[in-house]
C-alpha positions in Angstrom: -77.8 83.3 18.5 -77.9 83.8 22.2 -79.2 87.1 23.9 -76.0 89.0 25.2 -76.3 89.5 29.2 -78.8 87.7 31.5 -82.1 89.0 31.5 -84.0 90.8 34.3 -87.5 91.6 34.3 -87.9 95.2 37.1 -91.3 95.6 38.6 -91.2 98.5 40.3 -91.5 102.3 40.7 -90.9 104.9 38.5 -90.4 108.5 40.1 -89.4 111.8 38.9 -86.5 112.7 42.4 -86.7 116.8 42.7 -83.4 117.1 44.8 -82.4 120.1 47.1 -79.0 119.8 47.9 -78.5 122.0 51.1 -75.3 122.4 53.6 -77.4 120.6 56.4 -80.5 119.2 56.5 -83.6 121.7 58.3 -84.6 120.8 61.4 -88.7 120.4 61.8 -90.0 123.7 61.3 -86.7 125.2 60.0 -85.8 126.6 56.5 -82.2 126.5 55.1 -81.9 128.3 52.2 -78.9 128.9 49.8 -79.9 125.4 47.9 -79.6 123.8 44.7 -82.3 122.5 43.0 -82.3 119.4 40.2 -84.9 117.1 38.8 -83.3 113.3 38.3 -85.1 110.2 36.5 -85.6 107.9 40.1 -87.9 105.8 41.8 -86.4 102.1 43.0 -87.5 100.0 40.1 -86.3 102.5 37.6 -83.0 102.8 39.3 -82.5 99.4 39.5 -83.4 99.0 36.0 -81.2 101.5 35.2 -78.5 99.6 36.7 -78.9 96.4 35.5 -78.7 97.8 31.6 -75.6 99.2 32.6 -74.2 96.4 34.0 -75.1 94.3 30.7 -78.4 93.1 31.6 -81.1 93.0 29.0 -83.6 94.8 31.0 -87.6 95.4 30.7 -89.0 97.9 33.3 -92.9 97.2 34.2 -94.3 100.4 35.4 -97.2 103.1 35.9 -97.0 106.1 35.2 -98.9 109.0 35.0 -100.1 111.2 31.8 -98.7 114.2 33.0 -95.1 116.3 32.0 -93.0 114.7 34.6 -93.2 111.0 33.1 -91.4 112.0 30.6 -88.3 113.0 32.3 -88.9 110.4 34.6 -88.6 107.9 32.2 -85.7 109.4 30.5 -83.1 107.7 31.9 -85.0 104.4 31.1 -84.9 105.2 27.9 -81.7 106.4 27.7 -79.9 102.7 29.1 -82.2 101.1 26.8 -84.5 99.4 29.2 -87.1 98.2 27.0 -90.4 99.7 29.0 -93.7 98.2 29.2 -95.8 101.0 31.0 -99.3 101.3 31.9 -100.6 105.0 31.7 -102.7 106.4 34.6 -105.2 109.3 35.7 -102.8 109.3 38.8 -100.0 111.6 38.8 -96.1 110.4 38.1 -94.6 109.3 41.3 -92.4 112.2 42.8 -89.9 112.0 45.5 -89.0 115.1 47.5 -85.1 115.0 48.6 -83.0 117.0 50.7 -79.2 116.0 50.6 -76.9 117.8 52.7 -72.7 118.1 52.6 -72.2 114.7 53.9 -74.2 113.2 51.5 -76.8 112.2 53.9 -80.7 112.9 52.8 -83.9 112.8 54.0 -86.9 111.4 51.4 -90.3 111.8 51.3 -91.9 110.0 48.4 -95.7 110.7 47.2 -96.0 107.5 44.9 -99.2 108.4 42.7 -99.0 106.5 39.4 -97.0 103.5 41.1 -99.6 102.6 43.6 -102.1 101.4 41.1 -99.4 98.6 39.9 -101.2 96.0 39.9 -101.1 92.9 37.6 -98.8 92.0 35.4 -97.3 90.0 32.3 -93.1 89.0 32.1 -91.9 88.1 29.2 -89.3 85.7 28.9 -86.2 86.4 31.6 -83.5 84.7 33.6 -85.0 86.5 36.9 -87.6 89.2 38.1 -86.5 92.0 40.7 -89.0 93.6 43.0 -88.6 96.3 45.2 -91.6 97.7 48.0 -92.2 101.3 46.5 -95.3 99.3 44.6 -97.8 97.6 46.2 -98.0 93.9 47.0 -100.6 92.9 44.7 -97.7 93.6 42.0 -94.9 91.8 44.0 -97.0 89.1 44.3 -98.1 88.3 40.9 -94.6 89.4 39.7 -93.5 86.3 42.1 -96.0 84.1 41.1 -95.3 84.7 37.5 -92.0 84.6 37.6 -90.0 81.0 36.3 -86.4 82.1 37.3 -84.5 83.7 39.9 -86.7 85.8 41.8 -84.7 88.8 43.8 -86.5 91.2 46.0 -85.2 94.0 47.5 -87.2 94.5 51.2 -87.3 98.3 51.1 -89.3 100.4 51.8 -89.1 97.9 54.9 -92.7 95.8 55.2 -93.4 92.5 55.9 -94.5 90.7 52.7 -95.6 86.8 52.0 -92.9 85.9 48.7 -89.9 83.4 49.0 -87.5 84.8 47.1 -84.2 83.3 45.9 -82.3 86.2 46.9 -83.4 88.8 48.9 -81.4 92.1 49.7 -82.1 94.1 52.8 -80.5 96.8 55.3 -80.4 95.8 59.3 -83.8 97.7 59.5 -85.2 96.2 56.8 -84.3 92.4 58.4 -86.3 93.2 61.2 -89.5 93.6 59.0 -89.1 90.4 56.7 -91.5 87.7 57.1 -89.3 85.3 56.4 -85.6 84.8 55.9 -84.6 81.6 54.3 -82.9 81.6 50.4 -80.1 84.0 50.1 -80.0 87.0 52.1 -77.7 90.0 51.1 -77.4 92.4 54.3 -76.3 95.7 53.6 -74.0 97.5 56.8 -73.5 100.8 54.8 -69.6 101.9 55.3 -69.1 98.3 56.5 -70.2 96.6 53.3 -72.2 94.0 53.5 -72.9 90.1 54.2 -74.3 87.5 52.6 -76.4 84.8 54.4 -77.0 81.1 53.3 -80.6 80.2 55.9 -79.3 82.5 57.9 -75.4 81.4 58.0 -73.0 83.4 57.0 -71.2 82.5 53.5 -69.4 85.9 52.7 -68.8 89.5 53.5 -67.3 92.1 51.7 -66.1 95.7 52.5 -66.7 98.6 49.6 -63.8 100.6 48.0 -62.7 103.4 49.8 -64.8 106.8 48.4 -66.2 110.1 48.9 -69.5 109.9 49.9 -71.3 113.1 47.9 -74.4 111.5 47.8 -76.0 107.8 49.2 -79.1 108.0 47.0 -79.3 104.7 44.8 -76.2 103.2 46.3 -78.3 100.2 47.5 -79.8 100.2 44.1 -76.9 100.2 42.5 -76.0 97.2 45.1 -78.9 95.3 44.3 -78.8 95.6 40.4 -74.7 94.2 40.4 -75.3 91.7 43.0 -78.0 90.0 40.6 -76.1 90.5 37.6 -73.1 89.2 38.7 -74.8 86.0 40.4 -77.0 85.6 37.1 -73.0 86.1 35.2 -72.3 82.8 37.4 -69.2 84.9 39.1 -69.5 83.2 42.4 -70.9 84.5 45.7 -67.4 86.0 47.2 -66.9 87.7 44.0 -70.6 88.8 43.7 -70.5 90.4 46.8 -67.5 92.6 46.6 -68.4 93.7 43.0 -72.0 94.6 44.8 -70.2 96.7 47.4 -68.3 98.3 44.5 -71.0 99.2 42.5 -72.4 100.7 45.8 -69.5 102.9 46.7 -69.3 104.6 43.4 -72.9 105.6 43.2 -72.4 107.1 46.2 -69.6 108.9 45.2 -71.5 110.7 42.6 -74.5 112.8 43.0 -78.1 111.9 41.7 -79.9 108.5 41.3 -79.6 107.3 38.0 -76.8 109.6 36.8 -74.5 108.0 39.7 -75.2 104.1 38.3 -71.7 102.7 37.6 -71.4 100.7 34.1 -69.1 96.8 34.7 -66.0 98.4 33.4 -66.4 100.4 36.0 -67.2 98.1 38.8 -63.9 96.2 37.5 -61.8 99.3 37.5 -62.9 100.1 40.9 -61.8 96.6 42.1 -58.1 96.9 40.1 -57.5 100.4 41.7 
């Protein structure tokens, strides 16, 4: 019997996302008060991993954390979308990202990444493609590309310049700039304007997201990143890839918090229908 979805390997960060959300953001040196205050499972590998289970990937999470209260509701989301999680424990705290989001859903985030700066080597088990993000360092990117024997999809961001050829690479406009190199597939994100695809460098599709309310952008380009591999993995086709991506995208940023906000494929396809 064949496994179910395709299956995606996430190397990547696991944070604990403690989330003010405020009318506007402070200026330097200001206080706004009259804020809300949650704690959300986050960190880009773990959202992305997130995703991916949702969207019918069979999904392992490699990740460190640390041996303190907060993995433990970092990792709950993990556990929750049944991302089966292969985890080194550290004596370096859980990673924690400090995040203001304001009425128009815009934030500022400042991440102290603890735990996840130690990733270092690692072992994949059997997949159909790895997935990489820059909240690690690049001694795990690295031997998470030179390990990996399928599709191997990074997602440039934090932006720095980094020496993998990936297959398929996903990227804002800042985040172009930094990239070493640019060859493979390259998914450009334009926010509200949705997003291309590039082929070497020419463009083979765009797409345009859904109308929605923006409430809150965090994990949107997750969210983008996890469906565009699925779907490409699912063999749907880079026009229809695309768009579902930009779907995906719009609806977690119509919904507030990182992980909570990751839409499942039913969803993506009701999106598309409406």
């Amino acid at each position: 019997m064949g496994h179910m979805g395709p299956r995606i390997v996430v190397v990547g960060s696991v944070n604990l996302d403690l989330v003010a959300r405020v009318e506007r953001l402070p200026e330097p040196g200001e206080t706004v008060g009259g804020a809300t205050f949650a704690r959300v499972p986050g960190g880009k590998g773990a959202n992305q991993a997130v995703a991916c289970a949702r969207l019918g990937a069979e999904t392992t999470m490699i990740a460190a954390v640390g041996r303190d209260p907060m993995a433990a509701e970092a990792l709950a989301g993990l556990r929750e979308a049944g991302v089966t999680l292969s985890l080194t424990e550290r004596e370096e705290p859980t990673g924690v990202a400090l995040i203001q989001v304001d009425a128009r859903g815009e934030t500022t985030i400042s991440v102290a990444p603890g735990a996840n700066g130690t990733l270092a080597e690692v072992e994949l088990p059997p997949h159909d493609a790895v997935l990489c993000q820059l909240e690690v360092p690049d001694t795990a990117v690295l031997a998470a590309w030179e390990a990996c024997a399928g599709l191997f999809c990074l997602n440039a961001a934090p932006a720095r310049p980094i020496a993998v050829d990936a297959e398929l690479t996903v990227v804002n406009t800042h985040e172009l700039e930094a990239l070493a190199r640019r060859d493979g597939l390259v998914a450009l994100t334009l926010g509200a304007e949705g997003a291309v695809l590039l082929d070497d460098g020419e463009e083979i599709a765009r797409a345009a997201p859904p109308p929605v309310d923006a409430v809150d952008g965090t994990a949107a380009g997750d969210a983008f990143t996890a469906c565009l591999l699925v779907s490409l993995l699912e063999e749907r086709g880079e026009e229809e890839s695309l768009r579902r991506a930009c779907a995906a995208g719009a609806l977690a940023a119509s919904r507030f918090g990182a992980q909570p906000s990751l839409p499942t494929s039913a969803e993506v396809d009701a999106l598309l229908r409406a």
